[in-house]
Steps between C-alpha positions, in 0.01 A plus 500: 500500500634161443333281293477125579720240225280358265380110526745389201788703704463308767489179323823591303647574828369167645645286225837682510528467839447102434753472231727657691460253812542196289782608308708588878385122600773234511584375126407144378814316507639352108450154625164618625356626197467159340279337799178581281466197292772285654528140507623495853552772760607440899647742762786507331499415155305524158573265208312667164479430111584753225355402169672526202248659204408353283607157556382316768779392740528706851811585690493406875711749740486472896573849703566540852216763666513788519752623226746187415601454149372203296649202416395302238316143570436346161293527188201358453330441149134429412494133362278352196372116486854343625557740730722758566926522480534727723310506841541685855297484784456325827631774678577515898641690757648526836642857653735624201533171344251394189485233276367458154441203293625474106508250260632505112423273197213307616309584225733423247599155664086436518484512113846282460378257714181459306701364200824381649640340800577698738892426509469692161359779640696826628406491899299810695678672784315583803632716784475679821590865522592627823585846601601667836318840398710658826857415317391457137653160494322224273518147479351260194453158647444259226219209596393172301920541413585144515257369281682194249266604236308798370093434686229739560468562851259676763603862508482770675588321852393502867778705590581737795796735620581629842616807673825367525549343158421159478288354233327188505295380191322123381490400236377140312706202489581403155588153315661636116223714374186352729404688785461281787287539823688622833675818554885591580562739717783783427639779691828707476670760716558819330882669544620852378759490263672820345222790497236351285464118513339268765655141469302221510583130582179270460472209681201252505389424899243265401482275196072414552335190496691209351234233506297444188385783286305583193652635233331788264699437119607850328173532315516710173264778489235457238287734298 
């Protein structure tokens, strides 16, 4: 006589049965695995952050889905009252390509300029990263480049990349270290060159409104 399997037998045999299904289903892909708590994720990419303990400042990487490896974007650091000097964000996308936005030294030009001019003052950087996640080639477009003096300008961007590589940004018109109303408008043409480097070639298209404008002085921050 054959007795029948006991209620936790069969449960046991249930959940292995389960465990074994899941672990024969297709694999989450390494570029995959960081979609959970991404800052941007499309059909074919994901960009992500990686925090640093203990401090506060984040790596940014960008993958292409489902298994690409990363490429690094920027770093990113949480500011205090004049801001921070390291800053990326603003990201985009379009097919492989993606964009980030980073900027360096604002803070520290923020607490020059509130007790010297500003042509004493070490300038910020600010910059476009570009990648083509299919190829692994980068660019690092440098905006707000031309500036005759050091100024505190609007940043991130509007900025936006296409499948094909161009980039076209605006940015604010500036008179020395006053930011002025009207916006330029910037694009570039990314080309391959050797097996990691986009080249870039900005170009302003349109120089905005020339008529009269206000102007907003550098203000220093105050307590």
């Amino acid at each position: 006589m054959t007795s029948k399997p006991s209620f936790p037998l069969t449960l046991a045999a249930a959940i292995a049965v389960s465990a074994c299904a899941v672990s024969f289903g297709k694999p989450t892909g390494a570029c995959d695995s960081h979609r959970r708590g991404a800052r941007l994720v499309t059909r074919s990419v994901v960009v992500y952050g990686s925090r640093i303990p203990p401090s506060d400042t984040t790596i940014y990487y960008a993958c292409l889905r489902p298994s690409g490896r990363s490429l690094d974007l920027g770093v990113d650091e949480e500011g205090g009252l004049y801001g921070s000097d390291a800053t990326t964000n603003g990201f985009a996308s379009a097919g492989t390509y993606v964009l980030a936005q980073s900027s360096t030294g604002a803070a520290s030009l923020a607490v020059c300029a509130r007790y010297n001019s500003t042509r004493r003052c070490a300038p910020d950087q600010h910059l476009l990263t570009v990648a083509n996640l299919a190829t692994g080639r980068q660019a690092r477009v440098p905006i707000y480049a031309r500036l005759p003096v050091p100024a505190l300008v609007p940043f991130p961007v509007t900025a936006a990349v296409s499948r094909v590589g161009a980039v076209a940004w605006l940015q604010n018109r500036m008179t020395g270290a006053s930011v002025r109303t009207g916006l330029q408008l910037w694009a570039t043409v990314l080309e391959a060159r050797g097996r990691s480097t986009l080249e870039a070639t900005p170009s302003m298209l349109d120089a905005g409104c020339q008529g009269r404008s206000k102007t907003r002085p550098l203000t220093p921050v105050e307590n």
